[in-house]
N, C-alpha and C positions, 0 to 999 in steps of 0.2 A: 280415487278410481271412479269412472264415470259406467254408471250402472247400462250393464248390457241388457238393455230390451231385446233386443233381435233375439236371444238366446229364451230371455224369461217367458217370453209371450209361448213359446215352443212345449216348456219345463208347468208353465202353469196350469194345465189342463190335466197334470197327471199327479200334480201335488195332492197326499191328502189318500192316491188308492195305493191298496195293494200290491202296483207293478214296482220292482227296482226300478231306481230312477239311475241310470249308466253314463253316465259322464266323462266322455272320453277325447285323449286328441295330446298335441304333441306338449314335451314335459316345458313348465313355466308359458304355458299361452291362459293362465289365467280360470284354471280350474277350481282351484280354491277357493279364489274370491269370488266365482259360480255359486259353489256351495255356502259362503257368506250372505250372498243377495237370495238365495232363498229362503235361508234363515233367518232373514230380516221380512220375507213375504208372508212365513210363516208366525214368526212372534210369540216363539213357545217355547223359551229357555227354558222354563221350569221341567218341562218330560223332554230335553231333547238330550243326545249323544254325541259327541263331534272327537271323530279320532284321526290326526293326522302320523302315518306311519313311517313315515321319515324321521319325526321327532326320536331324539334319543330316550326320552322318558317312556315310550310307547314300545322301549324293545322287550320288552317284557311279554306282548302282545301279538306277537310275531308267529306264532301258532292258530289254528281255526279251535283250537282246544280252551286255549287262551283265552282268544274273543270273546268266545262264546259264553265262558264262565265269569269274564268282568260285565258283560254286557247285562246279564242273566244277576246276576248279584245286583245292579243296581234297579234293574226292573223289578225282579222279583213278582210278586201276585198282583202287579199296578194293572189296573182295569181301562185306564186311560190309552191315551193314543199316544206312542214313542214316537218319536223324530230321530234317526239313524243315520247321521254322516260319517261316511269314512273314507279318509282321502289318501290314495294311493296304497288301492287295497293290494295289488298285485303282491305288496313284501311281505302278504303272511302266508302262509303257508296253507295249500287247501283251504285258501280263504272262501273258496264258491259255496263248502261244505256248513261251516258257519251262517254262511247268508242264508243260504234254504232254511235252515235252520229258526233261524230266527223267524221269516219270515212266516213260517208258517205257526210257530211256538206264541205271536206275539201280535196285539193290534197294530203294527211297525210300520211307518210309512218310511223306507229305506233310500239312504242316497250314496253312489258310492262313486267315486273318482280312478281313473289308473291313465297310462304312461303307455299299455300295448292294445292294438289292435286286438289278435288272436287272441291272449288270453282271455278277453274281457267280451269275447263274441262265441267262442270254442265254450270253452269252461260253463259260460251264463247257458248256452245251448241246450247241453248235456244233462246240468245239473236244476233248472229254472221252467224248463220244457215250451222258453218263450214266454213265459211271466216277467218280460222287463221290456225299456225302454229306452232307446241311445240315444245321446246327445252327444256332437264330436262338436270343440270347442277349439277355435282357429285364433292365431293371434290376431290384433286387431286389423280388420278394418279400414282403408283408408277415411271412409267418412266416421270410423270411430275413433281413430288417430289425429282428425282434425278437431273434436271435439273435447281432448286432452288440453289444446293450449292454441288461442289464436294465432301464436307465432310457430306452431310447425306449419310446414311448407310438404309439397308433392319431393323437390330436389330430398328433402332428408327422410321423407319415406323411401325413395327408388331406394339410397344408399343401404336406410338403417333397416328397414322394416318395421313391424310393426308389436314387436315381443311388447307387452304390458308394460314392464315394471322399469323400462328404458328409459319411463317419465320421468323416473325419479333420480336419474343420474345428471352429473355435472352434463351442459351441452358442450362436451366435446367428441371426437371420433375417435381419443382413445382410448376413454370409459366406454365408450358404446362396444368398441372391437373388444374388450377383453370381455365384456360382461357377455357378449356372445360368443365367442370361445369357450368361454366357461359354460355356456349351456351347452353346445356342440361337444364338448368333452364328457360331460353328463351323460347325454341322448347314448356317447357310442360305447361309455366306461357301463353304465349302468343297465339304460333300457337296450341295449343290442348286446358288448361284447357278455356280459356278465348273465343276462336273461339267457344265451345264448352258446352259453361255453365259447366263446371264440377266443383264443389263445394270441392269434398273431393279430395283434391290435394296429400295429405300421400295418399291415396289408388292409386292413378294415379301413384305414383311415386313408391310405393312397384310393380306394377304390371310391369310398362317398365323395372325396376331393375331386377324381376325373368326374363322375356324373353332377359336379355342385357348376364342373365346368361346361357339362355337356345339356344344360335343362335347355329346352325347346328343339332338340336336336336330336336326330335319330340316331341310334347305336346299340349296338349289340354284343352278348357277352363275351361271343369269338373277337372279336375286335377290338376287346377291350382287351383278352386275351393275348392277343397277337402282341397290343400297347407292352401287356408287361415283359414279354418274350423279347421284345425288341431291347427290354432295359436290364437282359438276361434272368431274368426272375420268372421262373415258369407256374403259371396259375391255372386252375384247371378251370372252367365256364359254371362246371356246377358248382365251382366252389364263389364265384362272381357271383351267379344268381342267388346262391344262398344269403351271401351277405348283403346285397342289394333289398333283396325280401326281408330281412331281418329290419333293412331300416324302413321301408313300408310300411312292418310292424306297429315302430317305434311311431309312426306317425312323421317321417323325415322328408320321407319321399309319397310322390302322386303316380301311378303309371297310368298315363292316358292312353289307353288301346286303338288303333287303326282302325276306320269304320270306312267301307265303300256304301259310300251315300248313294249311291245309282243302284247298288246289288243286296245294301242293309245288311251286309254281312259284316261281323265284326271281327278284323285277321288278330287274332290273341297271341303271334309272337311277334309282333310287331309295336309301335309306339315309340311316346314318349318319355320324360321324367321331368318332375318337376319340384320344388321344394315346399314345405309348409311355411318359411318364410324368407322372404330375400336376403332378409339381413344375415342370415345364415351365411350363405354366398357368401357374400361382400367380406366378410369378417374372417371367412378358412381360405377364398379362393382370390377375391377383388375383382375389379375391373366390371363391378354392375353398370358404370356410367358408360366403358365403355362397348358392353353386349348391352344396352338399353334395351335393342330389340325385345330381346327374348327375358330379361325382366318384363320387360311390360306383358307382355305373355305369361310368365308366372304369375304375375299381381290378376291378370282378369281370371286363371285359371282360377287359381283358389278363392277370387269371388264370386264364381259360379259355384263353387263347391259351398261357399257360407248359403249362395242363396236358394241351396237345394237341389239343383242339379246334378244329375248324373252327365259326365265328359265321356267324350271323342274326339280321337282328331277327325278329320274327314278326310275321306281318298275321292279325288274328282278324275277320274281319269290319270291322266299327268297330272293335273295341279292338285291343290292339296290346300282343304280347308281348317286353318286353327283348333277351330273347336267349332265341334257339332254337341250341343246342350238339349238335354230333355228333363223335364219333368214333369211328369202324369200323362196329360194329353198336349203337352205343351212343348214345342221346341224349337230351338233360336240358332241358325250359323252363325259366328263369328270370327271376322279374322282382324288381326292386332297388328300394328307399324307404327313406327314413329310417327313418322310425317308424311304425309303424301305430298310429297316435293316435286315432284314431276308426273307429267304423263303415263310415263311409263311405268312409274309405280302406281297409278291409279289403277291403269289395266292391269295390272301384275294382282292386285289385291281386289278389286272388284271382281276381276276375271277370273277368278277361284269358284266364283257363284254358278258362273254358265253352266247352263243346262241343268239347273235344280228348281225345278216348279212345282215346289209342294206348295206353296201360298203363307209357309209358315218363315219370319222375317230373318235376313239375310242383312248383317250388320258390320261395316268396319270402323275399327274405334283405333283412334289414333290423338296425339295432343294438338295438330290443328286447331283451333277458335275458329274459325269460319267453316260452316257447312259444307263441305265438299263431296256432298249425295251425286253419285254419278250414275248414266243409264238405267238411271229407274232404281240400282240399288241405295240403299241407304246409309247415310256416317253418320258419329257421335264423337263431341270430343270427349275420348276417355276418363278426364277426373270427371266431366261431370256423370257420366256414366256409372264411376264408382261411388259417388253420392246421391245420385237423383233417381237411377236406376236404369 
């Protein structure tokens, strides 16, 4: 496994204090071996703790009552500094009431791992009063997926994505589709229907299936509505959105919100969706090679989202900008295509920019190899983009 810098350089400045360190993002994108590399930054077996709650040997531990008292039993009157991991805290029960706990009880430098958004931003809120620190932890990369093996290729990232432990299977495509099935059944058995009480698991699973088909694409839960009405199966919109949110939860889906760049209002029922990783797609729905478009549009989103960025789409009038990116004082348009094959698609994708003169840069990334900067605006071809930045 090739050590994630990008993540550690973030987590290092906070090793060591008092804040939870929050380790968050979708399940198998490499959380765990997170909390391995910093247990190797740190180098302190001797006082540390490392509980993974999945293990069957750990169901014992399944209570905040529980923790508390194994954890407490091996500290005991240690005057020293504990090192606290526990990975996939979400399975215990009243797990938040333990952490405070401890934290305050103990010299504790705490690291904890989970599977849901809400619980692990709600709960910490409430109960932490803002004593912690998030890290959300994305599958890999393309420049960290090329750094796996000189023989992966762009072609088997579009398909496969970029899930960790995909390394370690035979190279074929159908080891890679079961073993993402198998996460995809996880995400909806475990972190959504079961987090989530949801009963009619086929409805759960029709519904993330049309949006795995609808990412870069506008749609709505009447609409989606209307889809099931048509296939006589009457669904209500709140009952859409609920489940939609649930996998937002999970870390499944992205909603990138409608922003009028001319008026800086941001319309909140509008947007898009997008997935935490393509191979997802590919593996429940197929046919990434042929919606490329709008893969390659998921691959830049979620590498704005590694590199910090808070997304938008943008509304130009009629046209309509990919993604409008900011963070801090800093922020980048962007719009994504294959190729700029013809004229008419240059203006089609350059002319998204018109009449935006904020001075802050205006980019279209496409796999092109020759430069094709047009009217002043400016291109990149895409991989190098997602390598070089």
């Amino acid at each position: 496994m090739i050590k994630r810098e990008h993540y550690l350089k973030k987590i290092r400045p906070f090793i060591g204090t008092d804040l939870v360190k929050v380790i968050t993002g979708i399940r198998r994108s490499g959380k765990s071996v997170m909390l391995d590399q910093i247990r190797e930054e740190i180098d302190d077996e001797a006082h540390t703790i490392f509980l993974n709650f999945e293990l069957f040997k750990n169901a014992h531990l399944l209570t905040y009552q529980a923790l508390h008292t194994y954890v407490d039993g091996i500290i005991g009157d240690s005057k020293e500094k504990w090192r606290l991991f526990f990975d996939e805290i979400q399975d215990v029960a009243d797990w938040e009431k333990a952490i405070r706990s401890l934290r305050v009880t103990y010299d504790a430098d705490i690291y904890i791992t989970g599977s849901n958004a809400k619980l692990l931003s709600g709960e910490l809120s409430s109960y932490l009063g803002g004593r912690y620190a998030e890290f959300v932890i994305y599958p890999f990369s393309y420049a960290e997926f090329l750094q796996l093996s000189p023989g992966n290729t762009f072609e088997r990232y579009i398909t496969w994505g970029g899930f960790p432990f995909l390394d370690n299977l035979p190279l074929s495509d159908q080891s890679y589709e079961i073993y993402l099935r198998d996460i995809f059944n996880s995400i909806l058995l475990k972190d959504v229907a079961r987090r989530y009480k949801i009963r009619d698991v086929d409805l759960l699973q029709r519904i993330v299936t049309y949006v795995l088909g609808s990412i870069g694409r506008e749609f709505s839960a009447t609409s989606l509505s209307k889809y099931f009405k048509s296939e006589r199966r009457g669904v209500s919109t709140d009952t859409i959105i609920n489940y939609i949110k649930a996998c937002e939860d999970a870390f499944l889906f992205y909603h990138i919100k409608d922003e009028d760049v001319r008026g800086k209002d941001v319309l909140k029922l509008q947007g898009k969706y997008y997935v935490a990783d393509h191979g997802l797609r590919q593996a429940i729905y197929g046919r990434n090679r042929d919606d490329i478009a709008f893969v390659l549009e998921n691959i830049v989103c979620m590498e704005l989202f590694r590199r910090g960025y808070q997304v938008t789409v943008g509304k130009n009038g009629q046209k309509e900008i990919d993604f409008v990116a900011k963070k801090g004082d800093e922020q980048l348009y962007v719009q994504v295509t294959y190729l700029l094959a013809s004229s008419e698609t240059r203006e089609r994708e350059f002319g998204a920019f018109k009449g935006i003169d904020t001075g802050w840069p205006r980019i279209v990334l496409s796999l092109d190899e020759l430069d094709m900067s047009y009217n002043g605006f400016r291109h990149m071809n895409l991989k190098k983009w997602l390598t070089e930045g």
